[in-house]
C-alpha positions in Angstrom: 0.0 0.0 0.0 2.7 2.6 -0.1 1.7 3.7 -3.2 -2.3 3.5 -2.4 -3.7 7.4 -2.0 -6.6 6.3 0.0 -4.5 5.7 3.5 -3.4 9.5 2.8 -6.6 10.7 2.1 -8.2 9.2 5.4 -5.8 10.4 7.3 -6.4 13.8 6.4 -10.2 13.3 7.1 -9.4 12.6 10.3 -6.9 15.3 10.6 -9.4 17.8 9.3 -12.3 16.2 12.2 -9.8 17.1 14.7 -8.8 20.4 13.8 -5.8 20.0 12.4 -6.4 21.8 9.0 -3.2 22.9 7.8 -1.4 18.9 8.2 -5.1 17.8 6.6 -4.5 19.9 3.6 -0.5 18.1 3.2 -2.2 14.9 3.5 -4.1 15.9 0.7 -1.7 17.1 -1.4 0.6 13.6 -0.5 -2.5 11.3 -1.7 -3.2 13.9 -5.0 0.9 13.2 -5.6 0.4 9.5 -5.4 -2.7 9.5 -7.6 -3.7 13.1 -9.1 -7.0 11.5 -10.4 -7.9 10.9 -6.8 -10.9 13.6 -6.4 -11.9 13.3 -3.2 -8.7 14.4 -1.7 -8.8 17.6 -4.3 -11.9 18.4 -2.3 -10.7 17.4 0.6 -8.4 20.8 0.1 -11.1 23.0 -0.5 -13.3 21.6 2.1 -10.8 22.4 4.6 -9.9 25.7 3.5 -13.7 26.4 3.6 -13.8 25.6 7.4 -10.6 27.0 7.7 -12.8 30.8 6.5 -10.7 31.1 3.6 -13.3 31.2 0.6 -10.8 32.5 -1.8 -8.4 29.1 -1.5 -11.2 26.9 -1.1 -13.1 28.3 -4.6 -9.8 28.1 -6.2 -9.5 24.6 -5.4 -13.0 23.7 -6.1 -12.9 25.3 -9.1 -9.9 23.0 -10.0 -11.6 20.1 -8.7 -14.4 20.6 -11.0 -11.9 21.1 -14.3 -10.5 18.2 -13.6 -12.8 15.9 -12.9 -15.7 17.2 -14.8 -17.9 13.6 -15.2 -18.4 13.4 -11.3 -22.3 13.0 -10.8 -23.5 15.6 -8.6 -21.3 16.3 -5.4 
């Protein structure tokens, strides 16, 4: 599994749960590196920076999300 993005990814969930945004968001970005087609961390990231009150970074990085992966059904 050291090349599986989902350990990363949950990780970061929890990370995010506790609090812990800023390690949540590198968590993210380490699962995106081992698998960039791996949405749910991409909005992971702009999840968190939208609990974190930064709207600008987190409509940046949905916006991204959504050019990237635009055949997701309805999120």
């Amino acid at each position: 599994m050291p090349n599986d993005p989902n350990p990363q990814d949950s990780y970061a969930e929890i990370l995010r749960m506790a609090g812990h945004y800023t390690v949540a968001i590198d968590h993210y970005h380490v699962a995106l590196s081992m698998n960039p087609q791996f949405y749910s961390s991409q909005f992971g990231i702009a999840d968190t920076y939208m609990l974190m009150g930064d709207e600008t970074r987190a409509r940046q990085a949905y916006e991204i999300g959504f050019q990237k992966f635009p055949s997701l059904p309805d999120l």
